[in-house]
C-alpha positions as CSV (number, residue, x, y, z in Angstrom):
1,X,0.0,0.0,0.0
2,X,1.5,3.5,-0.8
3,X,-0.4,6.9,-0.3
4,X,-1.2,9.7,-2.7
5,X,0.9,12.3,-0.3
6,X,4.4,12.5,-0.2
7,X,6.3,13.1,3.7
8,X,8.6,15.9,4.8
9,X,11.2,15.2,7.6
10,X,9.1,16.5,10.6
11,X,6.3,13.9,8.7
12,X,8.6,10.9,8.8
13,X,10.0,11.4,12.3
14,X,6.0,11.9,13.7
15,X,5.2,8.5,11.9
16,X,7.9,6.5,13.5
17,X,7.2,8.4,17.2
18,X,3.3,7.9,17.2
19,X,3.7,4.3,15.5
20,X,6.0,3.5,18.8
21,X,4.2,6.1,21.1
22,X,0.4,5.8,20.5
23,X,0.3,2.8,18.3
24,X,2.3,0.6,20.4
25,X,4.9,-0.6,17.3
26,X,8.2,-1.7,18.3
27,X,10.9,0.1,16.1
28,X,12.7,-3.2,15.9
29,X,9.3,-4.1,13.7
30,X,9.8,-1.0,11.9
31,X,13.4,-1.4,10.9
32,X,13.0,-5.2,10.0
33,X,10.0,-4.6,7.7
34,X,12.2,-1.7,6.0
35,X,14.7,-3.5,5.5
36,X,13.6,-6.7,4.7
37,X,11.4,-4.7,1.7
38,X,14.7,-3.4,0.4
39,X,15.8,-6.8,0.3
40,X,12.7,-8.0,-1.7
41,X,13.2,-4.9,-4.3
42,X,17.2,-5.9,-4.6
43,X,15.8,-9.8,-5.6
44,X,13.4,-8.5,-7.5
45,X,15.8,-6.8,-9.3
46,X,17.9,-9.2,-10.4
47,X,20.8,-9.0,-7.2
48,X,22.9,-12.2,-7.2
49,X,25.7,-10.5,-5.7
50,X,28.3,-10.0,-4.5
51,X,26.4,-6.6,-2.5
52,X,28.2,-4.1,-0.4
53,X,26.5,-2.2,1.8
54,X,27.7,1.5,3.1
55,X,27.0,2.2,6.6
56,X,26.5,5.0,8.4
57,X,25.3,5.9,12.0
58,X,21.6,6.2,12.1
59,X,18.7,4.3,11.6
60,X,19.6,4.1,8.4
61,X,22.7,1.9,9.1
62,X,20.5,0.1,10.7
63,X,18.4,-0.4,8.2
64,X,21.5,-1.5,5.8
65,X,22.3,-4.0,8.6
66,X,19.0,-5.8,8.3
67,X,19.6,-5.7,4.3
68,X,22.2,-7.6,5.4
69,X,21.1,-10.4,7.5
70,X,18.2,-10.8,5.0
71,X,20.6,-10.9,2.0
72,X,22.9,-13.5,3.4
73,X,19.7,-16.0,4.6
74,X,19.2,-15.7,0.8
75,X,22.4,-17.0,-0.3
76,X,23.9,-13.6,-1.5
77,X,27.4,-12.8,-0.7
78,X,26.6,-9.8,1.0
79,X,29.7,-6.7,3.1
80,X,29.4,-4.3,5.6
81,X,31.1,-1.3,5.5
82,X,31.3,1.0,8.9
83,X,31.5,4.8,8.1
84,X,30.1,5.3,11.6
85,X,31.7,3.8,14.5
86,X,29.9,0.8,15.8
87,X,30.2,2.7,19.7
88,X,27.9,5.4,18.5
89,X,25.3,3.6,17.6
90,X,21.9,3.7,19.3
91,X,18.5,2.1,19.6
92,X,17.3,0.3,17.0
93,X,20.4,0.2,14.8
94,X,22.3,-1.1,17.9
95,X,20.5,-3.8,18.0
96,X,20.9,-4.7,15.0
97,X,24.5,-4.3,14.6
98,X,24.5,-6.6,17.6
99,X,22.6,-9.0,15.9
100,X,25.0,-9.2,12.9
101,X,27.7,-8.8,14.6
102,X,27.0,-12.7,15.6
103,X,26.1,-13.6,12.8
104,X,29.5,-13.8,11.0
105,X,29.0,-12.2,8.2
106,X,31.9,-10.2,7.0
107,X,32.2,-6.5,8.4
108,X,35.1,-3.7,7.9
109,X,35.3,-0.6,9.8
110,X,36.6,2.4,8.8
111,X,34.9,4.7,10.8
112,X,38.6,4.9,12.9
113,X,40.3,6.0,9.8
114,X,39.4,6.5,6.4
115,X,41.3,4.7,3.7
116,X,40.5,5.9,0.4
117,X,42.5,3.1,-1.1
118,X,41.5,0.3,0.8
119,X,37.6,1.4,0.5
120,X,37.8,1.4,-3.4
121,X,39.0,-2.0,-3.3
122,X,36.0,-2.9,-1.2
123,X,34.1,-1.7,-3.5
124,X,35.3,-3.4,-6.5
125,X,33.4,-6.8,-7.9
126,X,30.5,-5.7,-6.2
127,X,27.5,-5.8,-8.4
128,X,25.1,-3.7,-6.1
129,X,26.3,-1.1,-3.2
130,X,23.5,-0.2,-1.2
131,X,23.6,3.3,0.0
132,X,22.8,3.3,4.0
133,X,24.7,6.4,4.9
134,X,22.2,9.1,5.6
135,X,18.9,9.1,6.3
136,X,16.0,11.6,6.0
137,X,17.2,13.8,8.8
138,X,20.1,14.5,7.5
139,X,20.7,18.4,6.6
140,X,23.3,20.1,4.8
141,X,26.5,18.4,2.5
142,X,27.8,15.3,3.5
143,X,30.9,15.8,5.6
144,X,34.5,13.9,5.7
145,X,34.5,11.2,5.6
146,X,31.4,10.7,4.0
147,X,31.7,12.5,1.1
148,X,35.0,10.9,-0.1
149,X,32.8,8.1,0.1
150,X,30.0,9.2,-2.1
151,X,32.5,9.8,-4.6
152,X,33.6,6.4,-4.6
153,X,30.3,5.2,-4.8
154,X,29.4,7.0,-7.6
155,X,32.7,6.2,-9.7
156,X,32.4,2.4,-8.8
157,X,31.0,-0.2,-11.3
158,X,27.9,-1.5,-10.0
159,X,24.5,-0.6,-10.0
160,X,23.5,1.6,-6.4
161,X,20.3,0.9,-4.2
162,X,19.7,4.4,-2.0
163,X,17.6,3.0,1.2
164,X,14.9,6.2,1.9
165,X,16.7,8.3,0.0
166,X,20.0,9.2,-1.6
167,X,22.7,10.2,1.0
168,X,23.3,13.9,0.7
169,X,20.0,14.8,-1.3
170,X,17.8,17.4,1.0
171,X,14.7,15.1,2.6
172,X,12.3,18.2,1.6
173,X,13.9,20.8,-0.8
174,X,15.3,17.7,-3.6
175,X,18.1,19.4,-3.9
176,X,21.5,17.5,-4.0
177,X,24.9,18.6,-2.5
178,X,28.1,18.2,-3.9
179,X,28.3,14.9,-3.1
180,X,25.4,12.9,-3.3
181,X,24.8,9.3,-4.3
182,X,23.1,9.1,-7.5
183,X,21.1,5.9,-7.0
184,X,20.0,3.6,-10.0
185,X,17.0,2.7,-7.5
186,X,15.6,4.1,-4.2
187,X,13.8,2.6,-1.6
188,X,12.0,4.6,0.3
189,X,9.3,4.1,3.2
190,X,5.5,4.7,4.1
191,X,5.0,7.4,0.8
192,X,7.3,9.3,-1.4
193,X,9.3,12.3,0.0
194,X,8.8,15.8,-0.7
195,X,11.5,16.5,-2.2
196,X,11.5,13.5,-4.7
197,X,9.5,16.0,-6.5
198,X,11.6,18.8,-7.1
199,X,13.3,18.0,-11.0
200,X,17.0,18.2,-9.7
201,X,16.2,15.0,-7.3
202,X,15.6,13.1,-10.7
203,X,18.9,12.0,-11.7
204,X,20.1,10.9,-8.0
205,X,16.8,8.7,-6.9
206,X,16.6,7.0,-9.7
207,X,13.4,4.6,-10.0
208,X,11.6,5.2,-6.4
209,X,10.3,2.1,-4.8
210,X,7.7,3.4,-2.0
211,X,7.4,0.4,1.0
212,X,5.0,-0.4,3.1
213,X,6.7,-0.6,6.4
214,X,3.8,-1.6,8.3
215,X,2.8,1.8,10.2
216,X,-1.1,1.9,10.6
217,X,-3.0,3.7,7.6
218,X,-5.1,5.8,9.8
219,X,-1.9,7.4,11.2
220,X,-0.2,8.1,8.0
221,X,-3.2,9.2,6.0
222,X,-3.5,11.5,9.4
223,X,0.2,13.2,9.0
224,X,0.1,13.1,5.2
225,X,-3.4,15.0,5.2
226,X,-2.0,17.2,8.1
């Protein structure tokens, strides 16, 4: 189910605080539906792998780190790469950090120091990277080392999955900074975004996937009609 009315930021934060607050929904619900829809989109599309997914600090690491889990139970050789440092995680995205974490799959961490280098070559002989950097909240240009990275995602050869939106591409205006992660594909949650609509966003979302993430309907035709 998607509706008619696309979200700003303050829309997107009130549907994930009244789905916990008044609804009862446990963000862990939240996140693995999310995630386990941008799974379903990647399969959809074709991924066999290998996949590389590009981590930040948010939920929307989070999110990347359910991609993850979901990818590998499908057979897909599936990486993790830290931007953000595991430490500052919080929440939701802790949790499931902790959760991979366990589960072996194969992680590197570069949120200590940034290797330019070294992250290129994790890049290479991937055929997706999933962008889980920066998530709707996110304001202004990317900073260091983010935006060395965004670079090298854009330059690599494979096709690039945004999750909720491209990192570094303003939640409301659409408009891109310097760096931003032009996406072949985005999936983003409960309804479009503002800003999706603004005619700079086209060449960075690519094809916009809208997922249901499981948030009542009452609530979001409530905020969208707001």
């Amino acid at each position: 189910m998607t509706f008619p009315h696309p979200l700003s930021r303050t829309d997107v934060r009130d549907v994930d605080r009244r789905a916990i607050d008044e609804y009862g929904m446990s963000g862990l619900v939240l996140m693995e539906n999310a995630g386990r829809g941008c799974t379903d989109v990647l399969c959809q599309l074709g991924c066999r792998g290998p996949v590389t997914i590009v981590c930040g600090k948010g939920n929307n690491a989070g999110d990347g780190f359910v991609i993850a889990r979901h990818l590998d139970l499908r057979n897909v050789s599936v990486r993790v790469i830290l931007l953000g440092a595991a430490a500052d995680l919080r929440g939701d995205a802790a949790a499931n950090y902790a959760i991979l974490a366990r589960s072996g799959l194969a992680m590197v961490d570069h949120s200590g120091q940034f290797d330019e280098a070294a992250f290129d070559a994790q890049l290479a002989g991937a055929q997706w990277i999933v962008d889980a950097l920066l998530g709707t909240g996110s304001t202004g240009a990317p900073r260091p080392p983010f935006d060395a990275a965004i670079r090298q995602i854009n330059a690599a050869h494979a096709k690039r999955l945004a999750v909720d939106l491209p990192s570094g591409l303003d939640c409301d205006t659409g408009e891109p900074a310097d760096t931003t992660v032009r996406a072949d594909h985005t999936c983003t949650f409960v309804a479009s975004k503002i800003g999706f609509n603004n005619p700079n966003a086209s060449a960075y979302v690519g094809k916009v996937h809208v997922l249901d993430i499981g948030a009542p309907r009452r609530l979001v035709e409530e905020i969208a009609g707001s």
